[in-house]
C-alpha positions as CSV (number, residue, x, y, z in Angstrom):
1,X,0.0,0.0,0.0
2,X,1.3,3.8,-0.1
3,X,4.1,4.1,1.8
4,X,3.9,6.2,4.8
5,X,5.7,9.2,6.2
6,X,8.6,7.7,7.8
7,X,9.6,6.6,4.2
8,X,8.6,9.6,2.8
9,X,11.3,11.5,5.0
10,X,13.9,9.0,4.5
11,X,14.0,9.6,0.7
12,X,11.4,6.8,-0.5
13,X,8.8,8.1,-2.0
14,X,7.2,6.1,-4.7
15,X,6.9,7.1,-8.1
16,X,3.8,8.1,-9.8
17,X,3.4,4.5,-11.7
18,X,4.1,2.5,-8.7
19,X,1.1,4.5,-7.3
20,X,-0.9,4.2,-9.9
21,X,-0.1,0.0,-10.2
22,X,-0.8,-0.2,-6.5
23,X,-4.3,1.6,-6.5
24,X,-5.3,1.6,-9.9
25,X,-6.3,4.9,-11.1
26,X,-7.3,5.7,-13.8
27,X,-7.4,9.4,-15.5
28,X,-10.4,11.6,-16.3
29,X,-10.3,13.9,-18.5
30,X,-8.0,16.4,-17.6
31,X,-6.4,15.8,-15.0
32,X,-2.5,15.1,-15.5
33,X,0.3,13.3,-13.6
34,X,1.7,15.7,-11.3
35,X,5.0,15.7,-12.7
36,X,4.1,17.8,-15.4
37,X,2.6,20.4,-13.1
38,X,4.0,24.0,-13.3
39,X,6.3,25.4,-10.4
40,X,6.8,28.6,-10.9
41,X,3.5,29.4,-8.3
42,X,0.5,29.1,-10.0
43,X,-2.3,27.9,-8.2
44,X,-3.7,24.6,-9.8
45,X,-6.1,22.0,-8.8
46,X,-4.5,18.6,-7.6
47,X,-5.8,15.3,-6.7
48,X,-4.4,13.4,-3.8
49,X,-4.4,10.4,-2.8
50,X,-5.3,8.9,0.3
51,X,-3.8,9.7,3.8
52,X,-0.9,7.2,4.0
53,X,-1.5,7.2,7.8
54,X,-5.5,6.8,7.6
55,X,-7.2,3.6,7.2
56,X,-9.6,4.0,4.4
57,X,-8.5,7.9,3.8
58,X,-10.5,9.5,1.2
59,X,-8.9,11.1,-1.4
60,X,-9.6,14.5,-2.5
61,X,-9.3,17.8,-4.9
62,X,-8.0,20.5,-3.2
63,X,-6.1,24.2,-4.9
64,X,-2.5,24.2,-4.6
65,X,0.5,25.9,-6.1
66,X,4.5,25.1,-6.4
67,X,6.3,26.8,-2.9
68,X,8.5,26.9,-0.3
69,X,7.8,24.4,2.6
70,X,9.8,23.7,5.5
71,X,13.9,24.1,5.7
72,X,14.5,25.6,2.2
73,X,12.9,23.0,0.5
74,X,10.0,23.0,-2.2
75,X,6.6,21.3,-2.8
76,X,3.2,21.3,-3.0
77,X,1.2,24.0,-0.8
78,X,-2.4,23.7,-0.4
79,X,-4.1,26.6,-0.7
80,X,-4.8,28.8,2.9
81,X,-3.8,24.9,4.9
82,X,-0.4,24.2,4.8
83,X,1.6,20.9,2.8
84,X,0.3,17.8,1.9
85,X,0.5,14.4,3.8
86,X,-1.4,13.0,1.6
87,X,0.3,11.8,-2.3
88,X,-0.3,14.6,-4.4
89,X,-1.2,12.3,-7.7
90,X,-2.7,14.8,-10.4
91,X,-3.4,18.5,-11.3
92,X,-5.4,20.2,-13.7
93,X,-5.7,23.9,-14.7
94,X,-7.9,26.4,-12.5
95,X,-11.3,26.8,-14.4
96,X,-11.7,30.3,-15.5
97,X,-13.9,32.2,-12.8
98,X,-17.2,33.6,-13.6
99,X,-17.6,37.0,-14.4
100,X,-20.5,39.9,-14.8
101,X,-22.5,40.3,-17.8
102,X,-21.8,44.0,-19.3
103,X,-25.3,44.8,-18.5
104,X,-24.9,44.0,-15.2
105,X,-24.8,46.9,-12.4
């Protein structure tokens, strides 16, 4: 099963296709594997996995961007939380907001 944070800080984290063998996800449209997420800061939707430290964790969409974390390093940063414990498995573009009509006062 996903490996949990002890092997997460020493250094062995699994790849995204030894994730996806392990659970068997499959893609909807849209969504890509993480590692062709931007970094430079832009805030993205991502799909996580479940809690390696949860029994029958749920996973979720949450809005993240590419930024500083703890000790100079980088990663994923959820939006107004903090990090993720959780795998962060896929991302997808921000849909475009809605927005007044002209006519609108």
């Amino acid at each position: 099963m996903l490996r949990g944070l002890a092997d997460m800080a020493e250094g062995k984290v699994q790849s995204l296709a030894e994730i996806d063998a392990e659970v068997g996800w499959t893609r909807a449209d849209g969504w890509q594997p993480i590692e062709t997420a931007p970094k430079d800061g832009t805030r993205i939707l991502v799909f996580t996995g479940p809690h390696p430290l949860v029994k029958g964790g749920q996973s979720r969409v949450s809005i993240a961007h590419w930024g500083f974390v703890y000790d100079s390093e980088d990663g994923w940063v959820r939006d107004n939380i903090g990090t993720f414990e959780e795998p962060v498995l896929f991302w997808q573009p921000l849909p475009t907001p809605p927005a007044r009509r002209e006519d609108e006062t």
